[in-house]
C-alpha positions as CSV (number, residue, x, y, z in Angstrom):
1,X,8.0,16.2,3.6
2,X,7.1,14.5,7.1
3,X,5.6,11.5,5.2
4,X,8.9,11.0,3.0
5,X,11.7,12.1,5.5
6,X,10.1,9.3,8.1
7,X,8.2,6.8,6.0
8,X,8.5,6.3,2.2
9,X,10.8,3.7,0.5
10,X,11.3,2.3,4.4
11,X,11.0,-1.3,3.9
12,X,7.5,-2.4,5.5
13,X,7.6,-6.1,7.0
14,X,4.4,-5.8,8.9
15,X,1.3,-7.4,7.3
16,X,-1.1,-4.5,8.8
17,X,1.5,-1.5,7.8
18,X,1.8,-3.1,4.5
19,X,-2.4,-3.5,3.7
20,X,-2.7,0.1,4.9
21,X,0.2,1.0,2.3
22,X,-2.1,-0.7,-0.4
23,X,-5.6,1.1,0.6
24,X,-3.8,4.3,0.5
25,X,-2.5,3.6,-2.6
26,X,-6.1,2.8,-3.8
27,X,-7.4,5.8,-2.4
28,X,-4.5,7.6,-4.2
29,X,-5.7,6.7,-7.9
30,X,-6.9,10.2,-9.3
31,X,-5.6,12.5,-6.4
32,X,-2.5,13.9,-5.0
33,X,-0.7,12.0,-3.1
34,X,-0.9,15.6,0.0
35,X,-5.2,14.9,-0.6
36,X,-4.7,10.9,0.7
37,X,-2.3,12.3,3.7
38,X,-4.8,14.9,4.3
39,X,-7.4,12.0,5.5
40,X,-4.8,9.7,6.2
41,X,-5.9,9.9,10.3
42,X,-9.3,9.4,9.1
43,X,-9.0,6.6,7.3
44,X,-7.1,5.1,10.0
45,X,-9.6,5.5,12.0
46,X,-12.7,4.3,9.7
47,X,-10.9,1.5,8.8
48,X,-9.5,0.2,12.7
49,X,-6.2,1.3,12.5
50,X,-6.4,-1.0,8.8
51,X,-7.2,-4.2,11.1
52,X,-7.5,-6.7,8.5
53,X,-9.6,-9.2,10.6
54,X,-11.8,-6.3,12.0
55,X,-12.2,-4.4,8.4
56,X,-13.2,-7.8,7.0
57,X,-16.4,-8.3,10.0
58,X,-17.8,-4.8,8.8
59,X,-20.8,-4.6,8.9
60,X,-23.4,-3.5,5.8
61,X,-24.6,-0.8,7.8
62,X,-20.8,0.5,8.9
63,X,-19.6,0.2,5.6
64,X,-22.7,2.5,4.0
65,X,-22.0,4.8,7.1
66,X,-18.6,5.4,5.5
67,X,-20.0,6.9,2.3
68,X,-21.1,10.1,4.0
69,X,-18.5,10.0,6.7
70,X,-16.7,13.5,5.8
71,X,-13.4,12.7,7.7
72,X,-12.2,10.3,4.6
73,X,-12.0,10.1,1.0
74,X,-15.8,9.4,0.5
75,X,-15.5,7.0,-2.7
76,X,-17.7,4.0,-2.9
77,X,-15.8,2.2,-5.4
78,X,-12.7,2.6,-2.8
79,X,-14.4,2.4,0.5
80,X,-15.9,-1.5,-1.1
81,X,-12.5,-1.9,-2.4
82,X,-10.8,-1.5,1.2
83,X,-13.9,-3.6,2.8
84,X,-13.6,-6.3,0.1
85,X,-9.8,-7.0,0.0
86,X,-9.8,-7.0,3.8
87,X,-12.6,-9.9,3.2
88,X,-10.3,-11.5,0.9
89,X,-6.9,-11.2,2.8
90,X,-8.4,-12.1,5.9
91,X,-9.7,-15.7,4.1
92,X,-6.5,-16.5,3.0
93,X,-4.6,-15.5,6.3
94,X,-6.8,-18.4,7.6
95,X,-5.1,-20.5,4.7
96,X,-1.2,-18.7,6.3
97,X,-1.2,-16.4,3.6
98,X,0.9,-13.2,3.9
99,X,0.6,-10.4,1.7
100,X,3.6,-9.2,3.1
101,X,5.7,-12.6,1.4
102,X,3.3,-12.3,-1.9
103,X,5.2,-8.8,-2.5
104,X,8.5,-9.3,-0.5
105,X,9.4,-13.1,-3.1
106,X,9.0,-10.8,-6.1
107,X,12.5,-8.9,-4.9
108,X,13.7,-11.7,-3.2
109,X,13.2,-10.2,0.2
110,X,16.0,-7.5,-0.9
111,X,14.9,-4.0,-2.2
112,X,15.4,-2.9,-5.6
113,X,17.9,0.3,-6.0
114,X,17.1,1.8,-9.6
115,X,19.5,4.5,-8.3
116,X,17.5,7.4,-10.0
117,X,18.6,10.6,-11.1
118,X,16.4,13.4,-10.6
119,X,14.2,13.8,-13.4
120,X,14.4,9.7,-14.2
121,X,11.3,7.5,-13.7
122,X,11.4,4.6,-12.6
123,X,10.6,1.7,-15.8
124,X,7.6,-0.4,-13.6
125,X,8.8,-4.2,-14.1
126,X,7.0,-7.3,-15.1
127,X,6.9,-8.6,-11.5
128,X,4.2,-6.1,-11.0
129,X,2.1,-7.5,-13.7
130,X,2.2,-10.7,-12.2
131,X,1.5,-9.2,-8.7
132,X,-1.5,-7.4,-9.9
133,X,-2.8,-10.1,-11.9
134,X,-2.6,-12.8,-8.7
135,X,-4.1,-10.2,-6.7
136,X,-7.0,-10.0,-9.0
137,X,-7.4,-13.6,-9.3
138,X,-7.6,-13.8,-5.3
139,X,-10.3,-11.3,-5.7
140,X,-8.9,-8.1,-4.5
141,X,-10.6,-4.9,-6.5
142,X,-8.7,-1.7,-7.3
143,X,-5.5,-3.2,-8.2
144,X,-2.9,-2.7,-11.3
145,X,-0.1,-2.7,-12.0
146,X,0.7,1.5,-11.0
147,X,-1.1,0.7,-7.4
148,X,1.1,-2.6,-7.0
149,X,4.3,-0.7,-7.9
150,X,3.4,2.6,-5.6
151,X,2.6,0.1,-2.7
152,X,6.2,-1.5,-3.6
153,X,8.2,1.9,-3.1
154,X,6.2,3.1,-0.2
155,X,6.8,0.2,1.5
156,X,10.5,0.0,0.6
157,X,10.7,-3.1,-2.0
158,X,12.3,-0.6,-4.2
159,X,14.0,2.0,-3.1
160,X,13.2,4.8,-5.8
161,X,14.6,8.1,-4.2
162,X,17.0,10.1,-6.2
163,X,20.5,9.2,-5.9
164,X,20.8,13.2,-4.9
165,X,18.6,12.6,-2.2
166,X,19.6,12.0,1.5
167,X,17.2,9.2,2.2
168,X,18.5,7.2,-0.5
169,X,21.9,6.7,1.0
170,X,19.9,5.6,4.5
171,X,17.8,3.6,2.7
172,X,20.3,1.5,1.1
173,X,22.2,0.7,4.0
174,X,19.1,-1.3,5.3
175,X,19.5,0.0,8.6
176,X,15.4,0.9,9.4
177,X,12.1,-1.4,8.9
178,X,8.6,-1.0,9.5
C-alpha cells in the first residue's frame, strides 16, 4: 500500500528513478510484485543506488559476488540483465541519450488516462512494441513488451489506477513528479 499510495503511476522524470523502475520490473517477471519490494533496499544497494555510470564499471568479480548475495533477488539472468543494460545506457548517455525521452516521446511527454474501472485491464498499445523492440536493438536484455508497459505505469506515463481510486484523481491533475 506504501509503494502505491507514495510512488506508483507518479510520473518519473529522473533518468536514475526511471532505470531503477526498469530493473525492478525485470526482477519482477515471474514473482509478486510484494517479493521485488521485499529486496527492493537490497537491490538498491547492490546495484549503487541504480547508478547507471557506476553499475556499468562493475566489476566481473562484483557482479559474480551478486549471485550469492542473499539480500537480493539472486537470478543470474537478471543480475547480467541489470549489469548489461547499465553498460548499454551508460554508452549511449555518452552519445546524450535519455531513456527517460525514449519512453516520455511515445506519450508525448503527457500521461495516458485509460480511466479504468475496477476489474478492467489496461489493452498494452503498440507504442510498447516499438519501445521494446528499440531497446533490444540497442542491446538491452530482459525486455518486452509487459516489462516496457509495467515500467510505463510505475513511472507515471500512464496513469492506470481505477477511476474509483483516490490516486487517480491526484494523478491526473499532474500536480507531483519524481
Amino acid at each position: 500500500m506504501i509503494y502505491h499510495d507514495l510512488e506508483w503511476g507518479v510520473p518519473v522524470r529522473s533518468e536514475q528513478q526511471l532505470f531503477e523502475n526498469l530493473c525492478l520490473e525485470i526482477f519482477q517477471a515471474g514473482l509478486t510484485w510484494e517479493t521485488v519490494l521485499k529486496y527492493r533496499s537490497g537491490l538498491r544497494a547492490a546495484f549503487y543506488e541504480f547508478d547507471v555510470a557506476r553499475i556499468a564499471t562493475m566489476s566481473v568479480q562484483s557482479q559474480g559476488q551478486l549471485y550469492a548475495n542473499p539480500t537480493i533477488i539472486k537470478n543470474r539472468a537478471k543480475i547480467d540483465a541489470v549489469v548489461e543494460n547499465a553498460r548499454v545506457l551508460a554508452a549511449l548517455h555518452d552519445l546524450d541519450w535519455s531513456l527517460v525521452r525514449l519512453f516520455w516521446a511515445q506519450v508525448h511527454d503527457t500521461p495516458l488516462d485509460h480511466h479504468l474501472q475496477p476489474g478492467e485491464n489496461p489493452a498494452i498499445k503498440l507504442f510498447v512494441d516499438t519501445v521494446s523492440q528499440t531497446l533490444k536493438l540497442l542491446g538491452f536484455k530482459r525486455i518486452g513488451p509487459r516489462t516496457v508497459y509495467s515500467t510505463m505505469q510505475a513511472s507515471g506515463m500512464v496513469n492506470d489506477h481505477f477511476q474509483t481510486c483516490y490516486r487517480h484523481q491526484e494523478l491526473s491533475l499532474g500536480g507531483e513528479t519524481i
